[in-house]
Each structure stands twice: as C-alpha cells, then as structure tokens.
N, C-alpha and C positions, 0 to 999 in steps of 0.2 A: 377664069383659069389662066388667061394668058397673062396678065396683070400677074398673078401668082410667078409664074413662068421669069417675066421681068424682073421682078424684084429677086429672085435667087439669081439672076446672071449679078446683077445690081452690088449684091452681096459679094460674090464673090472677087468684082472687079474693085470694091472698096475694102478688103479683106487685104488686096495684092498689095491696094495704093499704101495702108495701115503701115502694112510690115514692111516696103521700103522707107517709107517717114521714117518709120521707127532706125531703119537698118540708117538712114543718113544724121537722123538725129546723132547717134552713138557715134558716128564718125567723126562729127565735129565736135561735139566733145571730148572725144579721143584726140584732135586736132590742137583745141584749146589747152589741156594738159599740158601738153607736149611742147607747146609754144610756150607758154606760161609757166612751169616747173621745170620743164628738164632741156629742153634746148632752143634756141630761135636763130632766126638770121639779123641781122642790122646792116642798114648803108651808113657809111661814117664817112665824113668829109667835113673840109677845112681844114688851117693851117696849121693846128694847135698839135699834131701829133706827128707832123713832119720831121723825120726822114721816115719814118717806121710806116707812117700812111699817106696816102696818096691826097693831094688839095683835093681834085676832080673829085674821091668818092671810092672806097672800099667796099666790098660786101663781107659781114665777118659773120662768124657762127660763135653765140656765147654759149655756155650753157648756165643754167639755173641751181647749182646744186652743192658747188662747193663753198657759195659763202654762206649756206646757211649752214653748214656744217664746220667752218670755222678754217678752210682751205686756202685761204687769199693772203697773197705775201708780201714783201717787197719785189717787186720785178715784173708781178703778173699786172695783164693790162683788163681792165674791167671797164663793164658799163655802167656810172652812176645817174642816178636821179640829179638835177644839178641842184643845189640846195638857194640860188637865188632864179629858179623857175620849174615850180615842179612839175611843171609838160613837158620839160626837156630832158634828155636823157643823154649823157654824155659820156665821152670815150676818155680816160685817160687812166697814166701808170701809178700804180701803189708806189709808194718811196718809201713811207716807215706807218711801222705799227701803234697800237696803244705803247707807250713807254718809252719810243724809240726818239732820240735827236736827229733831228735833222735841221740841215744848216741849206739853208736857200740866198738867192740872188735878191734884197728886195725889188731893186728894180735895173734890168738886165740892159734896157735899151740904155739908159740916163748916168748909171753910176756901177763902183764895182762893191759898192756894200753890201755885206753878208749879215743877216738878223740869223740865228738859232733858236730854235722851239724845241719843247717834246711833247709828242703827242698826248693829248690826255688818254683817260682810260676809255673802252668802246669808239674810237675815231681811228682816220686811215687819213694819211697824209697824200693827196693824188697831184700829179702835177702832168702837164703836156709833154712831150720830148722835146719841143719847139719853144724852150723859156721864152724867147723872143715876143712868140705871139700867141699866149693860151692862157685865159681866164680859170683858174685853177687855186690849190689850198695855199697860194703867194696871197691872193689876195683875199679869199674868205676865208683863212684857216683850215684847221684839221677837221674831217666831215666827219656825221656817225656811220658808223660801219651800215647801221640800216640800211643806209642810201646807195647803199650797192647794190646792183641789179642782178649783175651778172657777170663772169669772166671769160675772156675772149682765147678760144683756143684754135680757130682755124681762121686764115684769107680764105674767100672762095671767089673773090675778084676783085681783081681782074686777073685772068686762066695765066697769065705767065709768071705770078707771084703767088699762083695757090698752095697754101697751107705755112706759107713762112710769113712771121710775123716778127723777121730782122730789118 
C-alpha cells in the first residue's frame, strides 16, 4: 500500500515536471521564430560602414520580413550573407536594384577611375559607406538578392545614438 501511495505522489510530481518541459519547450520555439523570421539583434563592427557605424561595435535590430516580400531599396542598410564566406554575415547599404546603373570608384585609395555596371536581374548592388576600406559589390559584383538576411531598422547601441542610423 504504501509503494502504491509513492508512486501517485511520483505521478503527480512528474505530471508538474511534463507540463513545464512542455510550457519551456513552446517558448523557445516561440523564441527561434522570432529570431529567425521576424526580428533579431546583431553587433556590427569595423571599418567598412564608417561614419554611419561605429569601428568599436553597434548593437542593431534587423528585421526578417521585408525582403522576402520584396521591400529593400536603394538606401536601406541590410544584413547580407557575404557571398566569398557563407558563416559571415555582413552589414552593408543597397545602392541599386536589378536593372539599376551604377557607377563606382574602382579603386578609391590608388586612382580616380570610375568602371559603370547594371545590375543584372535578381542581384542588389551593396557597398560600405567607407569606400576607402569595405570589401563589398566593387569587388565581387552585384549579389543575389537571396543573400539578404535581413534590414536594419533600429541602433540600440550604444544608448546615446539609439534608434538613428545617420
């Protein structure tokens, strides 16, 4: 009987454990979503996006949503996959779309020649704010839009330049 007795408290206190698994499972699921589809945070740092971001290191908020729906333009600043390392993920601005000329520095420290491109069809022309020093579509071309991650709509650090991203 008392064996009996044990095994219902047993029960019950495995019952409790079940349904917070359960309730933490759903959370972090809910968590992943969330990061992964509709918003994240990123630190970004180095030279390449100077004056607009800091060498030290930003904190920015992208969201996930509008370049799958076809929202990414000239001027917005996005996060791409970098197409010569795809574990990195890098920060920089649209300059033209599929179809668009653009006319670049080819090489900004050495000389003042201007090469002109148009973007093929399905590519985004990305480039640093810092011609000077940002490995970008100067030197491997117009990317496919795929490779966008994500677009960056708030600073949240450092707290004296939160939300401006002039």
């Amino acid at each position: 009987m008392r064996l009996l007795g044990y095994l219902g408290q047993w029960r019950s206190v495995a019952k409790e454990a079940m349904d917070l698994s359960v309730t933490v499972a759903k959370f972090m699921g809910l968590l992943h979503i969330t990061d992964a589809y509709l918003c994240s945070s990123t630190l970004v740092y180095g030279p390449s996006m100077l004056p607009t971001l800091n060498i030290s290191g930003d904190v920015l908020l992208s969201e996930h949503v509008s370049h799958r729906i076809g929202k990414v333009g000239p001027g917005d600043l996005v996060l791409v996959r970098s197409p010569t390392d795809p574990r990195k993920i890098v920060t920089k601005r649209v300059l033209g779309m599929q179809g668009d000329k653009v006319t670049y520095f080819v090489d900004p420290k050495h000389s003042d020649r201007l090469h002109t491109t148009v973007v093929p069809k399905g590519h985004v022309w990305i480039q640093g704010d810092n011609i000077y020093s940002s490995f970008d579509s100067r030197t491997y071309g117009p990317i496919p839009y795929g490779l966008i991650q994500g677009k960056v709509f708030c600073r949240v650090w450092p707290p004296d330049s939160f939300g401006s991203l002039d």
